[in-house]
MARPAKOL-108035 format. One line per field, with one value per atom (N, C-alpha, C): residue number from 1; residue in three letters; chain; atom name; y, x, z. Coordinates in steps of 0.05 Angstrom, whole numbers, plus 5000, padded with zeros to 4 digits. Layout:
pos <- NUM_... .
code <- ALA_... .
unit <- A_... .
site <- CA_... .
Y <- Y_... .
X <- X_... .
Z <- Z_... .
END
This chain:
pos <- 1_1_1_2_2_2_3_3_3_4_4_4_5_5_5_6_6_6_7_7_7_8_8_8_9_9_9_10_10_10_11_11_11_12_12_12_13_13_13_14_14_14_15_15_15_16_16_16_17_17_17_18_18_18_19_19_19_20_20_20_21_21_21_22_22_22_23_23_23_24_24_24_25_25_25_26_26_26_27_27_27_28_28_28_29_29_29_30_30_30_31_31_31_32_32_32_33_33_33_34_34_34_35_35_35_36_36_36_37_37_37_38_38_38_39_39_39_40_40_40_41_41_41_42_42_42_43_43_43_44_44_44_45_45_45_46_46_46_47_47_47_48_48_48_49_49_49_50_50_50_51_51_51_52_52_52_53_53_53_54_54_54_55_55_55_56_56_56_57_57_57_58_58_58_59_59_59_60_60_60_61_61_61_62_62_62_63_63_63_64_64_64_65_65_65_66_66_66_67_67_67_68_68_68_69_69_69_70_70_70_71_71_71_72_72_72_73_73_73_74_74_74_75_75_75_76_76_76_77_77_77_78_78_78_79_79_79_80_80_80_81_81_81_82_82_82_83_83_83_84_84_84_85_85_85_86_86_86_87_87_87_88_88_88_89_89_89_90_90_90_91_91_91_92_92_92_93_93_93_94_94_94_95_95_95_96_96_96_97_97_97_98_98_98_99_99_99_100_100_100_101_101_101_102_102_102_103_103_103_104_104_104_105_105_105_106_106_106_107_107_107_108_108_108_109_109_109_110_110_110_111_111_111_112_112_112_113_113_113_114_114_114_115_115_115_116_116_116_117_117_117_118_118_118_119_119_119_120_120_120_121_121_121_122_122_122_123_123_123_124_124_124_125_125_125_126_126_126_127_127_127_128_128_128_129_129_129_130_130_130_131_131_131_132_132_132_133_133_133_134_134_134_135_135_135_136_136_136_137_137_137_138_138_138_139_139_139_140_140_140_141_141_141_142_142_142_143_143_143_144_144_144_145_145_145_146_146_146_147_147_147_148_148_148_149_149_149_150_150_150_151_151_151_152_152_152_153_153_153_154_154_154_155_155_155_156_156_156_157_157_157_158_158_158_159_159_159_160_160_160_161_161_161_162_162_162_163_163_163_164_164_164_165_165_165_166_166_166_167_167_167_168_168_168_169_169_169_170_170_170_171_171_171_172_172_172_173_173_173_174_174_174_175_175_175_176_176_176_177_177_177_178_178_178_179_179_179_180_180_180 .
code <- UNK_UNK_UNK_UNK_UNK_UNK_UNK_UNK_UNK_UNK_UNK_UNK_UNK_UNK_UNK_UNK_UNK_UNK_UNK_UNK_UNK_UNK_UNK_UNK_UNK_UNK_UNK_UNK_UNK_UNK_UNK_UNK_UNK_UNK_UNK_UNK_UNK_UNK_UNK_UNK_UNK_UNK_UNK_UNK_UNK_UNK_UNK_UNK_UNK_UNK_UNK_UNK_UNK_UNK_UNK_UNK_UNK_UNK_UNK_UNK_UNK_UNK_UNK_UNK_UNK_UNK_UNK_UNK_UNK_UNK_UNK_UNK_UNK_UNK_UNK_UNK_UNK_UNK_UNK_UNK_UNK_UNK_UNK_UNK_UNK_UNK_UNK_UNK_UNK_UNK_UNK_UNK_UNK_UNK_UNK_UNK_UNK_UNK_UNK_UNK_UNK_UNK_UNK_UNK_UNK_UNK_UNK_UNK_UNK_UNK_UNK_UNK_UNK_UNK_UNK_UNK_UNK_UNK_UNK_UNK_UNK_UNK_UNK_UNK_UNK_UNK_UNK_UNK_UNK_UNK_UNK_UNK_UNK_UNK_UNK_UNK_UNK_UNK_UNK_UNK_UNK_UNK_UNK_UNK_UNK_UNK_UNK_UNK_UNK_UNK_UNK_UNK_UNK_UNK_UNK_UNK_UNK_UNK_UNK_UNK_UNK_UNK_UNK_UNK_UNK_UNK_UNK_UNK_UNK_UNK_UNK_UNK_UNK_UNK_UNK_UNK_UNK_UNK_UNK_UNK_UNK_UNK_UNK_UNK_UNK_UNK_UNK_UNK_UNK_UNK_UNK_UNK_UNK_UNK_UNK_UNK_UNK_UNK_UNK_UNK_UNK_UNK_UNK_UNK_UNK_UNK_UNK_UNK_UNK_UNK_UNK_UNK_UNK_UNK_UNK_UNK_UNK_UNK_UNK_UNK_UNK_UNK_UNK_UNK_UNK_UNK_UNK_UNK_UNK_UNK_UNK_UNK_UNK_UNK_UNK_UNK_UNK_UNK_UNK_UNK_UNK_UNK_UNK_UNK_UNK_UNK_UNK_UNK_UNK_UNK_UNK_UNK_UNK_UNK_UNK_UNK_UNK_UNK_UNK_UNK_UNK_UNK_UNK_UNK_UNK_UNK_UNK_UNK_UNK_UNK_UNK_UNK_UNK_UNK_UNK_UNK_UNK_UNK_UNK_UNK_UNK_UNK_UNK_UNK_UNK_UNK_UNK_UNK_UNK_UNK_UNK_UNK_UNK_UNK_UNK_UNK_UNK_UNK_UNK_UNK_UNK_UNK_UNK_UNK_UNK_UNK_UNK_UNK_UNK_UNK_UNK_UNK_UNK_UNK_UNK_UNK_UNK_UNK_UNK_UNK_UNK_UNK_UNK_UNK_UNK_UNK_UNK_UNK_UNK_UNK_UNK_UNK_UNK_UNK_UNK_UNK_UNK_UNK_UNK_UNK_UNK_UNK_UNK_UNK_UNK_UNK_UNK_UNK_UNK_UNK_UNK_UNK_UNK_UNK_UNK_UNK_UNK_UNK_UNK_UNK_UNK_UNK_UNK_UNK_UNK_UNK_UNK_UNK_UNK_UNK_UNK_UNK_UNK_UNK_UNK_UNK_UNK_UNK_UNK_UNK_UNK_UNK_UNK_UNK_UNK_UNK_UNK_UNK_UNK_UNK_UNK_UNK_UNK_UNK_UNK_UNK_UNK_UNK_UNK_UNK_UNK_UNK_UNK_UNK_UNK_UNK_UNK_UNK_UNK_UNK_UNK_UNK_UNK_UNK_UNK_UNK_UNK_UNK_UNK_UNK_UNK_UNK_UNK_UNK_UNK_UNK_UNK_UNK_UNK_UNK_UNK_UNK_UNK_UNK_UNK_UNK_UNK_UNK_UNK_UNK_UNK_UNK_UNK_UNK_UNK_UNK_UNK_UNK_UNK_UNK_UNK_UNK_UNK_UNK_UNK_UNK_UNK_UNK_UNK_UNK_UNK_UNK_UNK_UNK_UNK_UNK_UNK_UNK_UNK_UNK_UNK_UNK_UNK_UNK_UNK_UNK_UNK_UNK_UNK_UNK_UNK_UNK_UNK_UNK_UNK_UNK_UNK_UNK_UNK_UNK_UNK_UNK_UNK_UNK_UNK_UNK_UNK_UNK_UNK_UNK_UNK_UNK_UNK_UNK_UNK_UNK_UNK_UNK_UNK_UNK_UNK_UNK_UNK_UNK_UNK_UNK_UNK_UNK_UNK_UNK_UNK_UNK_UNK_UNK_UNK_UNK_UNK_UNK_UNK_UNK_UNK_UNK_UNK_UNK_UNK_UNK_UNK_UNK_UNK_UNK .
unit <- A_A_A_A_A_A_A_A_A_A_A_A_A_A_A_A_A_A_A_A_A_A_A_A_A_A_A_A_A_A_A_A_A_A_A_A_A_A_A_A_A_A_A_A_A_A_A_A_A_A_A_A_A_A_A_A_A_A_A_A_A_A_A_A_A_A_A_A_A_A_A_A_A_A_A_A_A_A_A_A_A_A_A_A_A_A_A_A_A_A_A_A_A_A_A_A_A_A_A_A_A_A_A_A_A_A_A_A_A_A_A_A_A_A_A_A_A_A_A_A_A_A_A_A_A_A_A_A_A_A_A_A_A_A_A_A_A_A_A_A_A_A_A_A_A_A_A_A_A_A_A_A_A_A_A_A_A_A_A_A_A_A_A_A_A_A_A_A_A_A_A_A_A_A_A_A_A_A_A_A_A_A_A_A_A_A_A_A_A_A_A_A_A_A_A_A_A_A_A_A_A_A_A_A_A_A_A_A_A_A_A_A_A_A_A_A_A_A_A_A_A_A_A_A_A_A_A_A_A_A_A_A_A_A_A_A_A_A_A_A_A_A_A_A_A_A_A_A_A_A_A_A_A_A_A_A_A_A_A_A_A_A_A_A_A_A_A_A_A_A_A_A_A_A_A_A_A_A_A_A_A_A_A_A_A_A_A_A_A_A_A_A_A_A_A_A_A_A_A_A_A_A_A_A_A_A_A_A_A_A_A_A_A_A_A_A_A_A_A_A_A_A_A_A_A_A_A_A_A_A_A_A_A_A_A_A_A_A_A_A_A_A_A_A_A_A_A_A_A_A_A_A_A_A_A_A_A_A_A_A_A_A_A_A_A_A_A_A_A_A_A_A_A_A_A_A_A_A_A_A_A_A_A_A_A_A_A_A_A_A_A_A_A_A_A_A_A_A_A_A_A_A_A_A_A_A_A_A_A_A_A_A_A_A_A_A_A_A_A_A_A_A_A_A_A_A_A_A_A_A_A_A_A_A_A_A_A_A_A_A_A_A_A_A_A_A_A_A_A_A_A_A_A_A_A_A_A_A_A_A_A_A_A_A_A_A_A_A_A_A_A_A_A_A_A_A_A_A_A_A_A_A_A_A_A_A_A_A_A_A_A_A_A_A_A_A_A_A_A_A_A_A_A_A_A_A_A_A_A_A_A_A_A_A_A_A_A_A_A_A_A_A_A_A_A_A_A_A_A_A_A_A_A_A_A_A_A_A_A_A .
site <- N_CA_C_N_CA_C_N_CA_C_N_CA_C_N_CA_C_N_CA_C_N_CA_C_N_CA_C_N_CA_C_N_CA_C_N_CA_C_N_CA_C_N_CA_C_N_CA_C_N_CA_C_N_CA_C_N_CA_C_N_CA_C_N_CA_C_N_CA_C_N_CA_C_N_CA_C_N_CA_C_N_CA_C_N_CA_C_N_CA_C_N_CA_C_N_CA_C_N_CA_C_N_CA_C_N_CA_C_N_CA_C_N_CA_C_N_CA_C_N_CA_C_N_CA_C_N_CA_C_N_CA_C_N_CA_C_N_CA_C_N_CA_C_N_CA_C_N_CA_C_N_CA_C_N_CA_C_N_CA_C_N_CA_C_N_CA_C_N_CA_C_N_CA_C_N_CA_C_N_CA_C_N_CA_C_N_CA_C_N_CA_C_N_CA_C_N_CA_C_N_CA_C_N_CA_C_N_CA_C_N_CA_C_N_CA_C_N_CA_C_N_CA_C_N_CA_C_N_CA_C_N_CA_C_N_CA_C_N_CA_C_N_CA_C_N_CA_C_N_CA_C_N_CA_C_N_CA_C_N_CA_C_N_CA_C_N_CA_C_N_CA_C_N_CA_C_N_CA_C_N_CA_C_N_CA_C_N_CA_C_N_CA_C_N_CA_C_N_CA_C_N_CA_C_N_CA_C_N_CA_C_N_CA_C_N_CA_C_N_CA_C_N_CA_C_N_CA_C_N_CA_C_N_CA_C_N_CA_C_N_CA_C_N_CA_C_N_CA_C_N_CA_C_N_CA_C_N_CA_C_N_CA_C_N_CA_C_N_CA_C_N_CA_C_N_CA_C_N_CA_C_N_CA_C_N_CA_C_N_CA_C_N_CA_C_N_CA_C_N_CA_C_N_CA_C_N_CA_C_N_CA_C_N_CA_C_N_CA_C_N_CA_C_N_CA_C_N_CA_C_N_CA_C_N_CA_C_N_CA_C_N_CA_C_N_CA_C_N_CA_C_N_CA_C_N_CA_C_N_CA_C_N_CA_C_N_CA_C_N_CA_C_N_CA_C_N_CA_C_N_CA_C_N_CA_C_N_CA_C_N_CA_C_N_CA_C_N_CA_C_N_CA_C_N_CA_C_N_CA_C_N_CA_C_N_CA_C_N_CA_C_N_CA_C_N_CA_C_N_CA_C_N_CA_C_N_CA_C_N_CA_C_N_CA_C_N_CA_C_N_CA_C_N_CA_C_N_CA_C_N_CA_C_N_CA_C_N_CA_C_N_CA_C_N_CA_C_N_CA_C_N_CA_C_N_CA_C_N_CA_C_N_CA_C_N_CA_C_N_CA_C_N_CA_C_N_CA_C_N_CA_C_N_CA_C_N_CA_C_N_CA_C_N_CA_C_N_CA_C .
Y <- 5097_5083_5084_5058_5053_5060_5078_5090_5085_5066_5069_5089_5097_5114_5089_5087_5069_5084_5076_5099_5082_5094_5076_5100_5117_5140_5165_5192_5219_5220_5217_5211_5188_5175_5166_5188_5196_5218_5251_5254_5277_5281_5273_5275_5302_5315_5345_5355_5361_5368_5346_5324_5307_5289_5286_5276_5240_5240_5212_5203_5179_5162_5136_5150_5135_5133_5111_5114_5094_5099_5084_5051_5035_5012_4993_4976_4958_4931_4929_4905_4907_4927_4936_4925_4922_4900_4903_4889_4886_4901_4916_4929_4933_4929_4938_4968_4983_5009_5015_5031_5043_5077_5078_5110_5113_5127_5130_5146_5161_5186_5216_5219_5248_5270_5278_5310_5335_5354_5391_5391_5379_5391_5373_5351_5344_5309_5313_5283_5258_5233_5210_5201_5199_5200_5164_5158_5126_5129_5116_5106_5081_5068_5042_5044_5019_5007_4989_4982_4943_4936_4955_4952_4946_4963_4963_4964_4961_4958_4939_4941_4918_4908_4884_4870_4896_4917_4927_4924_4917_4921_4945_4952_4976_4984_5013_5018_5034_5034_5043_5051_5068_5087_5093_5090_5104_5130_5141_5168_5169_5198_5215_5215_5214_5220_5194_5204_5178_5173_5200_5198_5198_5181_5181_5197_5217_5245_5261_5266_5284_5262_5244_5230_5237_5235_5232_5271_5284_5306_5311_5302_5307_5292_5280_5257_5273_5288_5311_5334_5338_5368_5364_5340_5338_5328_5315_5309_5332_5350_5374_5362_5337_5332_5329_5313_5315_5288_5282_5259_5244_5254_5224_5209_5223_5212_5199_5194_5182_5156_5136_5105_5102_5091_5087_5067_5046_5019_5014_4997_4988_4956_4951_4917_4921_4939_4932_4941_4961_4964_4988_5001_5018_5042_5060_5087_5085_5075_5075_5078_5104_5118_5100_5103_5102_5068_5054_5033_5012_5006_4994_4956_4953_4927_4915_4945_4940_4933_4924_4924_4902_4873_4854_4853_4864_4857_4884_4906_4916_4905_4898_4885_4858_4843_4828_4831_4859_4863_4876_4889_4897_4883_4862_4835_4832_4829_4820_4844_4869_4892_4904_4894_4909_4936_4941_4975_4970_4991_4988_4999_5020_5033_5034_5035_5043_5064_5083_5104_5112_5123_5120_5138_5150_5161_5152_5152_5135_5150_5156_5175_5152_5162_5145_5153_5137_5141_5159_5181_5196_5193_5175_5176_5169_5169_5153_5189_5200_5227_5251_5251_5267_5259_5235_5227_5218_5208_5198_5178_5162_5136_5117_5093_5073_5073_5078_5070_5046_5051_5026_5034_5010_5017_5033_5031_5047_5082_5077_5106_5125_5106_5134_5142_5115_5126_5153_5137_5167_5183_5195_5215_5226_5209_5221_5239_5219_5233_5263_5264_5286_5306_5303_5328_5349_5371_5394_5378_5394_5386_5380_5405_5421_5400_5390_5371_5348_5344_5308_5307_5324_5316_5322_5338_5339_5300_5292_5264_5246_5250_5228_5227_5251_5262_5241_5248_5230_5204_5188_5165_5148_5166_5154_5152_5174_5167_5156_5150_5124_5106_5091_5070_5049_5034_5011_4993_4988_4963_4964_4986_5002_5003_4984_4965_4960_4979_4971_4968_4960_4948_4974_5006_5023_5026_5028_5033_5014_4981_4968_4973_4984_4984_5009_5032_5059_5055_5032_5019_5002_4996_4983_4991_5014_5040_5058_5053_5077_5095_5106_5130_5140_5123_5124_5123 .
X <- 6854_6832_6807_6796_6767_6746_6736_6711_6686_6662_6637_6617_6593_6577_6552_6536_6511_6497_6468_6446_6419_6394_6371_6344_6354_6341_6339_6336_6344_6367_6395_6416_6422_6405_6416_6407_6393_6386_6389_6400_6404_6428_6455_6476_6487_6472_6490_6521_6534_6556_6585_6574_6593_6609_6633_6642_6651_6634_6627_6655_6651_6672_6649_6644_6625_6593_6581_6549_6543_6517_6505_6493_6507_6508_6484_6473_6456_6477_6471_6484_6499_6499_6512_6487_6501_6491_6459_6441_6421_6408_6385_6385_6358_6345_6324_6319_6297_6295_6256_6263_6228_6229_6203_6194_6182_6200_6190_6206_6213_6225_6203_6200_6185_6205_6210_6228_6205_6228_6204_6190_6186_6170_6156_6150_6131_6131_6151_6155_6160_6152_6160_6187_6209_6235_6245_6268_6271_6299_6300_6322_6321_6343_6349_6320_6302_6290_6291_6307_6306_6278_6267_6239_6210_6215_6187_6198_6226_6235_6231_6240_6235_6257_6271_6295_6301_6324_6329_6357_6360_6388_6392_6412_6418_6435_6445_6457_6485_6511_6533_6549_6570_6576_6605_6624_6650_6647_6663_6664_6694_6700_6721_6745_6729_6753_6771_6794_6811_6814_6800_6806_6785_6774_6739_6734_6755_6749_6732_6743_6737_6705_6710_6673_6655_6665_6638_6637_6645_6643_6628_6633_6623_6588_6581_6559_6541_6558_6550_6533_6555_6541_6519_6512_6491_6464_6479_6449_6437_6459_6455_6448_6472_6473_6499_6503_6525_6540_6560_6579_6572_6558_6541_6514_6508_6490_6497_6531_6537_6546_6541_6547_6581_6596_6625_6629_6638_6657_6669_6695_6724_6719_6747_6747_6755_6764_6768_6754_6744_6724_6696_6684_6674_6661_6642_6631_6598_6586_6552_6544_6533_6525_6495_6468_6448_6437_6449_6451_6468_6481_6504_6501_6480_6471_6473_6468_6485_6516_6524_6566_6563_6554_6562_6554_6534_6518_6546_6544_6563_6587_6604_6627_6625_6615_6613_6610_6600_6592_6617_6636_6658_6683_6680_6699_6696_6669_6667_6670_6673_6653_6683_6711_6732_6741_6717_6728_6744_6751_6757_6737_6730_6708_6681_6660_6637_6622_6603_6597_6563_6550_6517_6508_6484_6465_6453_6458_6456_6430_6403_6389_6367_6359_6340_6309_6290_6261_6257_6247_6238_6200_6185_6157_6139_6152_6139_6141_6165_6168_6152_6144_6132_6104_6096_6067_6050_6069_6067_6051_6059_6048_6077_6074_6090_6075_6106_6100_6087_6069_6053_6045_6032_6032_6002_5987_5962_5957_5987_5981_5996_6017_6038_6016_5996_5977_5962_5948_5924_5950_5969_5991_5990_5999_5998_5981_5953_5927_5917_5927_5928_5947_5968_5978_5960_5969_5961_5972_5954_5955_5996_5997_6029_6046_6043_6055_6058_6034_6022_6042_6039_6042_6080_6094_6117_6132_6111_6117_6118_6097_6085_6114_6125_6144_6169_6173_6202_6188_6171_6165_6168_6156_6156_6188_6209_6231_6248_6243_6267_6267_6301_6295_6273_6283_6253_6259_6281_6288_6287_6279_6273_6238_6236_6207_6201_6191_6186_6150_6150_6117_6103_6110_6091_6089_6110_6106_6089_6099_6076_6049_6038_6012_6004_6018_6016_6003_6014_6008_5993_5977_5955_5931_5939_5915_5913_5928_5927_5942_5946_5961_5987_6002_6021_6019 .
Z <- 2150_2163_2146_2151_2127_2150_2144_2162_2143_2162_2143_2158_2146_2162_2152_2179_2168_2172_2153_2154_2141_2157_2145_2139_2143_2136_2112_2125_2109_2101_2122_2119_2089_2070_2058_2034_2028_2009_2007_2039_2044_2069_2050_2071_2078_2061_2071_2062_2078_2071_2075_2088_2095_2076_2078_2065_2056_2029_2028_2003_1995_1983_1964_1939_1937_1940_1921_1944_1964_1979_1985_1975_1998_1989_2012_2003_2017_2028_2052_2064_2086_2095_2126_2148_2172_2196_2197_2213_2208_2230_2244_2270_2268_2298_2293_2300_2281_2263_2268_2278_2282_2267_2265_2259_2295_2312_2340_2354_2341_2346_2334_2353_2346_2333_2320_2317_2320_2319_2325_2309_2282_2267_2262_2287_2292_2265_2250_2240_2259_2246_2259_2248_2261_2246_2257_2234_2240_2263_2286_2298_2310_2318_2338_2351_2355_2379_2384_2405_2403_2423_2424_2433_2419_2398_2372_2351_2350_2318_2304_2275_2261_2244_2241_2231_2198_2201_2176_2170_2149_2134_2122_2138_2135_2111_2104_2082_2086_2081_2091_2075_2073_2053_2075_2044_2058_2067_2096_2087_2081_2065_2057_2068_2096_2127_2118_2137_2147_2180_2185_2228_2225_2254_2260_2262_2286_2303_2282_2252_2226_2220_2215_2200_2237_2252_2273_2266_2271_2264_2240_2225_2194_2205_2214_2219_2236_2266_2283_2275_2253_2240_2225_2209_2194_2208_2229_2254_2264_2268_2296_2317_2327_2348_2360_2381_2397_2397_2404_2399_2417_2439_2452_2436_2421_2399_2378_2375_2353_2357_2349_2362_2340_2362_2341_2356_2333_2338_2323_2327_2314_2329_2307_2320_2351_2361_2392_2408_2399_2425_2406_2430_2417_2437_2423_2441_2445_2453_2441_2469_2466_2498_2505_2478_2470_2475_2457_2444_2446_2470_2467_2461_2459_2449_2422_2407_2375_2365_2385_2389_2379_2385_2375_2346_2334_2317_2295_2297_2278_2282_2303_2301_2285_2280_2261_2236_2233_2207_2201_2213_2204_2210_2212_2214_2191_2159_2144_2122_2129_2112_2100_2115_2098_2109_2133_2148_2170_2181_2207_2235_2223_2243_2228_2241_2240_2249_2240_2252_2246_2264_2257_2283_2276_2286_2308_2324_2354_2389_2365_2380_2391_2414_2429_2415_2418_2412_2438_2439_2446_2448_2442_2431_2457_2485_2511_2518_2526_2537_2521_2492_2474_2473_2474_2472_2510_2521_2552_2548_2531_2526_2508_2517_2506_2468_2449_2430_2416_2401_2392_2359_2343_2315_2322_2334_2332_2338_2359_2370_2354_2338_2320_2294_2293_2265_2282_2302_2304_2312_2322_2320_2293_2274_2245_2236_2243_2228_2242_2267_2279_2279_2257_2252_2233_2227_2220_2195_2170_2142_2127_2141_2131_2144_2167_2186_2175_2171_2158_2141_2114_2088_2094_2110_2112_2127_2140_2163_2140_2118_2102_2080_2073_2053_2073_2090_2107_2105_2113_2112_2084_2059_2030_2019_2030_2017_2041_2057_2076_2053_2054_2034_2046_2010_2010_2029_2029_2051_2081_2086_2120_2122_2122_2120_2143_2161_2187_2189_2222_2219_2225_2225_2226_2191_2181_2153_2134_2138_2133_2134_2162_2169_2158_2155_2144_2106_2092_2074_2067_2086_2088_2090_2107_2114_2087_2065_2045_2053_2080_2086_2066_2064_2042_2012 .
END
């Protein structure tokens, strides 16, 4: 079985221990992708928003595996999350606890892409429950500017190496401001 892992983030520069087949390639399905995820250490991290995201082509990479069961595992452990966080689809059906609106959009892309399954990082924006306000490009800036020095420059470090093509409208505006 051809298993791809999609990724528009850390995950492309820092897969960890999982086992890949190759590199990272540009041209996997298109989805919209925000920095609107808070993590503990207080970074703005990129996932699915079909709310405030912005149109990204994403990047996809064989993995090693030949059973999903072994790549969602492999995908699990490098998230440190749980298998309801991991979005999986095949041409017949699929698992997306999070996200399930991305099904048509990767099934097409793996009608064309040569795999059989698909597999990705499938975490909700968290930035309404962490901030108690609806995400917006104004409020993740003053968020930014209000981290602690050590914080900032760690948020600013994840934001500068997402790839180039994960061009979303906070990062834009983050580039406009100089911030970046």
């Amino acid at each position: 079985m051809k298993i791809a892992i999609l990724g528009w983030g850390s995950l492309i520069y820092r897969p960890g221990d999982m086992l890949l087949e190759g590199n990272w390639q540009p041209g996997g399905p298109v989805l919209k992708i925000e920095f609107s995820r808070i993590s503990s250490d207080g970074r703005l991290t990129l996932v699915i928003d079909p709310q405030h995201g912005s149109d990204v082509v994403t990047l996809y990479v064989k993995s090693g595996r030949t059973d999903a069961e072994d790549a969602i595992c492999d995908l699990m452990i490098r998230e440190g999350t749980t298998k309801s966080n991991i979005g999986v689809c095949n041409k017949e059906g699929a698992q997306i606890e999070n996200h399930p609106d991305v099904e048509t959009k990767i099934r097409a892309w793996l009608n064309t892409a040569g795999f059989d399954t698909a597999i990705w990082t499938d975490l909700n924006s968290n930035y309404r429950t962490k901030r108690n306000c609806e995400f917006s490009i104004d409020d993740a800036f003053n968020y930014l500017e209000s981290l602690p020095p050590i914080c900032k420059a760690n948020a600013r470090d994840y934001i500068l190496k997402a790839p180039t093509q994960t061009e979303t409208a906070l990062r834009v505006h983050l580039k406009q401001k100089g911030w970046l």
